[in-house]
N, C-alpha and C positions, 0 to 999 in steps of 0.2 A: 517118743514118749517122754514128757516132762516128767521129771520130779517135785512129790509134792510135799510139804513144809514134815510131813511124817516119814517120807523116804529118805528126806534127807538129816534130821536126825540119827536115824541107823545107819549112815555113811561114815566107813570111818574120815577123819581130818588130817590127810598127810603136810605139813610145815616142814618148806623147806625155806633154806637161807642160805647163799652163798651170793656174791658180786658177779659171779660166774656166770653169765649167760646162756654161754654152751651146758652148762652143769645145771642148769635150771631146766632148760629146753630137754635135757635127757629127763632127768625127774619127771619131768610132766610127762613125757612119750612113753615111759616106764608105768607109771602110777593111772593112765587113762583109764577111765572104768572102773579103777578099785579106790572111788572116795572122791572124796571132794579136794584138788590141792591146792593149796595157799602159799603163794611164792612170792619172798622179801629177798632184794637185797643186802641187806642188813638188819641188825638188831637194834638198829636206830627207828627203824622203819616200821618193826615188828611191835617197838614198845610206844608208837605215834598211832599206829591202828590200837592196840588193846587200852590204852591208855590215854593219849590226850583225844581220843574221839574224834580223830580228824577227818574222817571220813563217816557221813550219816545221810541217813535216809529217814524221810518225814511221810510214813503212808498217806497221813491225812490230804498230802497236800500234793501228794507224788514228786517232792524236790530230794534230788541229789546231790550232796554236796560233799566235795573232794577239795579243800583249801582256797583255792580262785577258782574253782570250777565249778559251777549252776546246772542242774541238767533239772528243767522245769516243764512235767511232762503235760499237767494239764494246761500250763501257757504255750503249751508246743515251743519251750525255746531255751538256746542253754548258752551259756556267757562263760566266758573269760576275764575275770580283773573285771569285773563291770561292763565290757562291753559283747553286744550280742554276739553269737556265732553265726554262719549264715547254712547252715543243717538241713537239710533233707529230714521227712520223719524218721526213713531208717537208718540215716548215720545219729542222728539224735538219739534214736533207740540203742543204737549199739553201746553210743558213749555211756547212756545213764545204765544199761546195764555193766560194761566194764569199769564203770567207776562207784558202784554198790558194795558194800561193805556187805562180809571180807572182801578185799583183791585178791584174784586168783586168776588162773589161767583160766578161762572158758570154752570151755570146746568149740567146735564147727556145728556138733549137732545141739547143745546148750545154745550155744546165740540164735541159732536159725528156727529152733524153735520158742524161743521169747519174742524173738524181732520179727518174724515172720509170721508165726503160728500156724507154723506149720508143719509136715512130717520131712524130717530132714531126710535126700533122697544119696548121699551120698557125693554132693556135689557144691564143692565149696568155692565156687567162683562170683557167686553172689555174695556173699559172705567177706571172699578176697576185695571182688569191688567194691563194698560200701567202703571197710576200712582202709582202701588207698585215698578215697576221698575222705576219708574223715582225716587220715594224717595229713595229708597236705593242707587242709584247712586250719586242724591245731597248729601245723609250722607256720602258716600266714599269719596268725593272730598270736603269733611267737610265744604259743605254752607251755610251759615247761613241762607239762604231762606231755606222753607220748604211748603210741599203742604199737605192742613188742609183740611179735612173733612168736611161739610156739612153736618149733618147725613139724609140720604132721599133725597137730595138737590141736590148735586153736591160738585166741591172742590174751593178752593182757594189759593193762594199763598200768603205768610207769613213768615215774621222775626221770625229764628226760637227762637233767643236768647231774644225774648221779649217771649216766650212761655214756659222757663225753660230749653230749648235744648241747647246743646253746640253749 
């Protein structure tokens, strides 16, 4: 069952913020089901989403844009710094859904039903697979987005260089 632009209005907005990983990853495993959660790093990060707009989405056009990052759903294609990614439709789908303002964790059953459209059966190994190939692709094309774990949860997209990664 997706949610729709009305259910998720009545969800409350739990905002967390710590550098803590492991502290993030609880929050989300704790909060699953009761809301929508939105998890920063920092409050660098917090006031670059509310504020300088860094992250936006163009329905008209179905483009996502996350700083260098393109996720171009009607050209089926999404880039890096300018150069193209080499994407599957559903690692493509994954990224332009993880990279949609807010950033949040996303669940197993939230992606799999956007990316799939389908009824999530309990079973996140499809889900696990796309996004190993999507990260090994973002580290080929050296992004510095990267897609974070949840552990039990689901994933997230994330500044890899705020995490120790090149």
């Amino acid at each position: 069952m997706s949610a729709s632009v009305g259910d998720f209005d009545e969800q409350p907005v739990i905002l967390c913020v710590t550098a803590n990983r492991r502290k993030r990853a609880q929050v989300a495993r704790l909060m699953s089901g009761h809301g929508v959660v939105l998890m920063f790093p920092d409050l660098q990060t917090v006031r670059a989403m509310l504020f300088d707009d860094a992250a936006s989405v163009t329905p008209e056009t179905g483009v996502v844009a996350l700083g260098r990052l393109v996720v171009d759903q009607q050209r089926q294609q999404a880039s890096w710094g300018g150069r193209t990614l080499p994407l599957t439709r559903l690692e493509r789908d994954v990224l332009a859904a993880l990279a949609s303002p807010p950033l949040r964790v996303w669940t197993y059953l939230q992606l799999y039903e956007r990316v799939w459209g389908a009824d999530y059966l309990e079973d996140a190994a499809a889900v696990r697979s796309t996004v190993k190939r999507l990260r090994a692709k973002l580290r080929e094309a050296n992004a510095t987005v990267a897609v974070e774990a949840a552990r039990g949860v689901g994933y997230s997209l994330v500044d890899a260089t705020s995490h120790g990664r090149p």
